[in-house]
N, C-alpha and C positions, 0 to 999 in steps of 0.2 A: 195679511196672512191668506193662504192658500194652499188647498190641495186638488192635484189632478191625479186621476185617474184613467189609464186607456187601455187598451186591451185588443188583441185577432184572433179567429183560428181560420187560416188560411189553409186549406187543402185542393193542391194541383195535382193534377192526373195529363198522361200522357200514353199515348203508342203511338208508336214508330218502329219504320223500315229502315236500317241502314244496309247498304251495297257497297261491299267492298272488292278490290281486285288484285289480286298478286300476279308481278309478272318478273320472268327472268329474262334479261336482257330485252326488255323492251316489246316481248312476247308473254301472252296473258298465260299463267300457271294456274290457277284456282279461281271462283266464282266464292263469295261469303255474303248470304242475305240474313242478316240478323234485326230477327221482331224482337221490341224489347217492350215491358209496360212499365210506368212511373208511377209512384206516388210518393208528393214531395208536401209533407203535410207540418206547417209552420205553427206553434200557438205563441203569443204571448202575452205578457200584464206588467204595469209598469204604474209607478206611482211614484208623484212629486209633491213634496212642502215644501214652501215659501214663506219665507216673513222677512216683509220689508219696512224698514220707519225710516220715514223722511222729518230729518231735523229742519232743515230746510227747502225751498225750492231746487238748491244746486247742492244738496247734503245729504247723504242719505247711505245705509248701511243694508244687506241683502244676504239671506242666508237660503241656498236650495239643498235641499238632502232627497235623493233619487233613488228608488230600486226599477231593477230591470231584469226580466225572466222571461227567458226562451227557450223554447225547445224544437227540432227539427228532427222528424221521423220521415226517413227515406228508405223504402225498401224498393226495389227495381227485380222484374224479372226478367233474362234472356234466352231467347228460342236462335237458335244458330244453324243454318241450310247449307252445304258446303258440295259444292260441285265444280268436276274438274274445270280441263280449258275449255271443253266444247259442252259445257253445259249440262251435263249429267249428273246424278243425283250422284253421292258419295257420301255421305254420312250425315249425323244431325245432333246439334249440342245442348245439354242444357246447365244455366249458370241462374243465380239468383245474388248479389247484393242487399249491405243492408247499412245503414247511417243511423245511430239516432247521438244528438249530440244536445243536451240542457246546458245553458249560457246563464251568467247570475252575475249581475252587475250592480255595486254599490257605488254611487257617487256624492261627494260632499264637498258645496262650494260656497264661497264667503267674498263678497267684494262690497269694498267701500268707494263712496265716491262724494269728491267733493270742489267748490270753487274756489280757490287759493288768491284768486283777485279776478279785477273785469279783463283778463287778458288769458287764463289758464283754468284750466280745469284737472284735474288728477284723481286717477281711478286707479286700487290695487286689489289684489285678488290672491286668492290662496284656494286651490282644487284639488284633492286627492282622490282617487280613483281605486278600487279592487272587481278584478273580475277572475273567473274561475268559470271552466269548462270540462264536461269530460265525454269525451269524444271514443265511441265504438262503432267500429266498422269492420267490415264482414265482410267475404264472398267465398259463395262455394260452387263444386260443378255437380251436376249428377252424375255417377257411374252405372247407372242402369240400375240398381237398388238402392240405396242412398246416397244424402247429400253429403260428401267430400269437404272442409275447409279446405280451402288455398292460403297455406301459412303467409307468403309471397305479400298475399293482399290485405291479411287479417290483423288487425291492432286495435289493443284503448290505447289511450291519451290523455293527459291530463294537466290543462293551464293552469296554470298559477300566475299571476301578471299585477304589480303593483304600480301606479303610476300618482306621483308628485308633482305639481308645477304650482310654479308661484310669477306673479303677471303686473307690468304697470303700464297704465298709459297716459301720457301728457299732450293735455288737449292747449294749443301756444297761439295766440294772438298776434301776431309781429307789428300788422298796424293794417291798415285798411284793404289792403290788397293780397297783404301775404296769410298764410297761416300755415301752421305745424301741427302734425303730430307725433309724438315719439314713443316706441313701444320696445319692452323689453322682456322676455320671458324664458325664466329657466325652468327647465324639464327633469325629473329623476326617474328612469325606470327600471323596475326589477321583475323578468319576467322566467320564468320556470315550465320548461314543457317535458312531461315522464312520458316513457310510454314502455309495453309490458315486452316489447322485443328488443327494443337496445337500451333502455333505461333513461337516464337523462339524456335528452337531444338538443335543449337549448337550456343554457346556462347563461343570461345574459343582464347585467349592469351598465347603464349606462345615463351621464348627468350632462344636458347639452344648455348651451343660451339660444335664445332665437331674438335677435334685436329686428326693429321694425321703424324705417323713417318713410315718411309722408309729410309732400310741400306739394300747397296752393296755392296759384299766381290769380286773381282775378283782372283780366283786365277790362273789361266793359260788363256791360248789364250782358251780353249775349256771348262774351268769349274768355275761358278759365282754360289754365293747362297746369297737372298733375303733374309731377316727377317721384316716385317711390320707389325703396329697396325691401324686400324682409326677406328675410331666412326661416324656413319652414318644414317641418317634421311629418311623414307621411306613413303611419303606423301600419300593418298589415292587417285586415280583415280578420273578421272570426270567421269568416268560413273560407278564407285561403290558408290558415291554420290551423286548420281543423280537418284533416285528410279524410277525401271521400274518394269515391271509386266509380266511376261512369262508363263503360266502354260504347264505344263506337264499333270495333270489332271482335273479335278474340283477342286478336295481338295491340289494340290497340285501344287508350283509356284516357279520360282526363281523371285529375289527382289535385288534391290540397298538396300544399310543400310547408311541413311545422320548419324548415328552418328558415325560412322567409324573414329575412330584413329588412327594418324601416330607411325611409330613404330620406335624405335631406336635398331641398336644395334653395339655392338663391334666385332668386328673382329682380331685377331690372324693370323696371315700366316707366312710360312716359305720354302721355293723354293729353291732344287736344279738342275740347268740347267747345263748339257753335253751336248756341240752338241744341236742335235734338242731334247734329251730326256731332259723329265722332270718329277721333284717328287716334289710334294706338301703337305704340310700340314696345317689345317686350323678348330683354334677352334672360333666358332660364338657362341655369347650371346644373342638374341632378345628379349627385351620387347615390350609388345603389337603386337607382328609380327601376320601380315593381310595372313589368310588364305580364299583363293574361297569356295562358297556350302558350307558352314557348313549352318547340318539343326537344327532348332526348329519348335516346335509342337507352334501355335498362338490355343490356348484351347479356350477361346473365340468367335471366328469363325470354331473351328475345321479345322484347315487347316495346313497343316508341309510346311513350307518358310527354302527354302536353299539363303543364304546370304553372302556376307564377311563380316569375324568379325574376331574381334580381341582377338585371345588367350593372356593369361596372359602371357606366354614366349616359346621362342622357344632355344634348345642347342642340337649345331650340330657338331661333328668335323668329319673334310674331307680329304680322302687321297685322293691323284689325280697321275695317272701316263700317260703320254703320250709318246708316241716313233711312229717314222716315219721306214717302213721299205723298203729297194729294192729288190724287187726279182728278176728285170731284167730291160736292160736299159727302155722297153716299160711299165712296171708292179711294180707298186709303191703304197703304203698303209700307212695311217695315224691311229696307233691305240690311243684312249683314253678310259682310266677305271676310276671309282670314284665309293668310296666306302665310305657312310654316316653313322655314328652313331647320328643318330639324339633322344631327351627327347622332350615333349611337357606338357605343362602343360596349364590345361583352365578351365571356369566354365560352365557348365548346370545349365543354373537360376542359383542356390545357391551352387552346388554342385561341389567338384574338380572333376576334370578328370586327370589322368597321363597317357599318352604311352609312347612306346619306340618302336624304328625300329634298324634293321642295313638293309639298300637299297644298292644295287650294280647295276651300269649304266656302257653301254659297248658301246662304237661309234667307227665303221672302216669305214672309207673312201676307195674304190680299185680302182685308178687310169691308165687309160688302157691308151696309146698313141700307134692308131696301124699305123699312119705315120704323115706326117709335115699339113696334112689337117683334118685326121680323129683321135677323142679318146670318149674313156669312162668313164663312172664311175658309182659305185654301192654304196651305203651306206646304215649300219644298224645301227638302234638303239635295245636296251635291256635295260630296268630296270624291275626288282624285286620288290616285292611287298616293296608297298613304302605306307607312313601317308602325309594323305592331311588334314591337322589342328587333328581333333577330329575322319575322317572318315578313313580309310585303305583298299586301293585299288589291287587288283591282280599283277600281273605280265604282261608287255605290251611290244610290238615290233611293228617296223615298217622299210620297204627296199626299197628303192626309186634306182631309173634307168635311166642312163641318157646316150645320146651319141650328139657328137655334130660334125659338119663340117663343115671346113673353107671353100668356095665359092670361094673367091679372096679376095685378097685386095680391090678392085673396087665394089666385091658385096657382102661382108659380110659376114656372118656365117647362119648356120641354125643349131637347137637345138632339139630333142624329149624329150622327160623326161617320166616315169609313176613313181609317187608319191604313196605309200602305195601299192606296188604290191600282196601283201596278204589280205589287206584291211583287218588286222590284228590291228589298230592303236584303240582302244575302250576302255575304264574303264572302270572295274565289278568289284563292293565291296559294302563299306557302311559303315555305324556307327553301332558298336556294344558297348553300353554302361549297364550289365547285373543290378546295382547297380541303376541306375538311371531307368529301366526298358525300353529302347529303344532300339529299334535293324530296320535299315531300310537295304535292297539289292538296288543295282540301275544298270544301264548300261547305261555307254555316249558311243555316235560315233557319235563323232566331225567330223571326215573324211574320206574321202570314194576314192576307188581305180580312181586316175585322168591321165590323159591323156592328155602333152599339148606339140603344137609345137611352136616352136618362131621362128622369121625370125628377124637379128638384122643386120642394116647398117648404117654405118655414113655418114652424107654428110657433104658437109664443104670443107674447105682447111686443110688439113691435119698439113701443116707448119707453119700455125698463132701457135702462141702460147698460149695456157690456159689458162684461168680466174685462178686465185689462188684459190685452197682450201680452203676451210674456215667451220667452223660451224658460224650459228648463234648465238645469243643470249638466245634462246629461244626452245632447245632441250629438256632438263627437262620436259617444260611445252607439247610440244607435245608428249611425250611418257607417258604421264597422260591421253589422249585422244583415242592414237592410242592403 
């Protein structure tokens, strides 16, 4: 038996400049410098019971019952400079936003498991899930005496989301070189989203299977090869369903989308492990696959809203190769490659859209140990220009730095790190669709060259022995949050 308990209150703050430019026919029309501040202040608490009895070694019955409570108060203000082609002053705006959205999650889950002979094992599970959100969001503009609502942007919200599944898994012995396993899980969801301007917006039922096979070939002490298929369900965040409001410019915003659909899809893989090398291969199927930012023009309001949404399919196959190498007993390196042939297919309003990529992504880890208290390490990322849903982004890198030292036993370690040493980590691209007549550029940077020490020490008694590892219940449900 067992109870956890965890808990945050996480509060982010932000200012920033954003620079915008309107141009008519390819000649600049208006200058837009817009100062905005952030504060995106997270709490939550969350608590699980456990009770497990083991009848036997290979026998054993398991019940987790979870709550989960968040809340996210985001209020944002914006200061807007507006000057013509040649750069003179011209007016000046002001806007304020506001989010706040409490999350409340019950989860209860029940799985037995047990050995049915020396060749099989069989595990089955039953999970029910309720969650509920109510989502208010804001923004208004000043008119020179007061603050104005913008109906346009203004809405509550309110989830309602009931989810069912019930799960088996057959652990199969074939004989000495082969083994299986077989998985099987059906899903029921019934989820309900109101909100105070058009009413019900989602109205949705839906009961799917998700089968799962996995076979292992061993054939020497140093060489195994995989072949597996599952079918799997990709549920939409709570904060992609949960409409907020960010602007980049006056005419221009990121947005939650509540009509946001789960996406399924199939999977193909096939793995040959040597040693620590390995080769991958893996064809993906996705309907409805949930792509971030994709933009549309709201003609309407004149205003272009990047969102996630859901393209009609995604088909990707992926080679994967990883190998470990030594160069010396101090000097040690992890390389991984993947190389994607990804198809995309989606609508504009009415209209198809097709791309196609091949991306190539490169990860080394350089592993330094320069004695029994001090080492290092360096890591680099690469990928190539790569498709984000509808949009096609540059080529990106980023080299992170760390070194660390052991203190003692009695007083811990100490750690430096600089994250993004080139402060190189940004994406420049956009949507170029000639056909549909839209073409936008843009540039994120998400992150910025950081600098952090840690001081890490345990207290305690060293020789009690440890709580048992565990997950909870209710994992799934927190990584829709986080």
């Amino acid at each position: 038996m067992g109870l956890l308990l965890n808990g945050y209150d996480n509060r982010w703050s932000m200012d920033a400049i954003n620079r915008s430019l309107d141009t008519e026919n390819g000649v600049p029309a208006s200058f837009i410098n817009l100062m905005n501040d952030e504060i995106n202040h997270w709490k939550h608490f969350g608590a699980n019971y456990n009770i497990r009895h083991n009848f036997t070694e290979d026998n054993f019955i398991s019940f987790d019952l979870d709550y989960l409570y968040y809340t996210d108060d985001n209020p944002t203000n914006y200061f807007n400079s507006i000057f013509d082609e040649n750069m003179n002053f011209v007016d000046e705006e002001l806007s304020r936003s506001g989010k706040y959205t409490p999350i409340k999650t019950w989860v209860a889950k029940f799985d037995y498991g047990t050995k049915l002979n020396e060749k099989s094992k069989l595990e089955i599970g039953l999970k029910g899930t309720k969650s509920n959100f109510e989502n208010d969001v804001s923004v208004e503009d000043f008119n020179g005496l007061n603050w104005v609502l913008d109906p346009s942007l203004t809405n509550k919200s309110n989830l309602d989301e009931k989810i069912f599944a019930a799960y088996s898994a057959l652990d199969y012995s074939i004989n000495e070189k082969w083994s299986a396993k077989f998985g099987l899980r059906y899903e029921y969801t019934n989820t309900q989203l109101d909100t105070e301007t058009q009413g019900k917006v989602v109205d949705r039922q839906y009961g799917e299977l998700f089968p799962s096979i996995f076979f292992n070939r061993i054939i020497n002490d140093d060489l195994n090869m995989n072949l597996s298929y599952s079918r799997r369900i990709t549920i939409p965040t709570f904060n992609d369903v949960a409409p907020f409001v960010i602007f980049v410019d006056p005419k221009t915003f990121l947005s939650g989308n509540a009509n946001l659909q789960p996406s399924i899809s199939n999977s193909y893989k096939y793995d040959i492990n040597y040693k620590s090398y390995i080769l991958s291969f893996q064809y993906t199927h996705e309907d409805s696959s949930i792509s971030q930012f994709q933009e549309r023009i709201d003609e309407a309001n004149d205003r272009l809203i990047l969102e996630a949404s859901n393209l009609d399919y995604t088909k990707s196959f992926a080679i994967t190769l990883g190998f470990p190498v030594k160069i010396s007993n101090w000097w040690r390196m992890q390389n991984n490659f993947n190389f994607i042939n990804q198809k995309i297919t989606a609508f504009y309003y009415d209209d198809p859209v097709e791309l196609s990529i091949g991306n190539f992504t490169a990860n080394t880890t350089q592993s330094f140990k320069f004695s029994d208290s001090f080492s290092g390490e360096i890591t680099a990322f690469y990928t190539s220009e790569s498709l984000f849903g509808t949009a096609k982004y540059d080529e990106v890198y980023r080299v992170n730095l760390g070194f660390q030292k052991k203190l003692s036993d009695k007083w811990g370690s100490l750690r430096f790190s600089v994250n993004d040493i080139f402060d190189s980590f940004e994406f420049r691209g956009g949507t170029d669709l000639p056909d549909q007549n839209f073409k936008t550029d843009q540039l994120w940077d998400f992150s910025a060259r950081t600098f952090t020490l840690t001081y890490t020490r345990n207290f305690g008694n060293n020789k009690l022995k440890s709580a048992r590892d565990r997950e909870t219940g209710a994992e799934e449900e927190r990584r829709r949050v986080n």
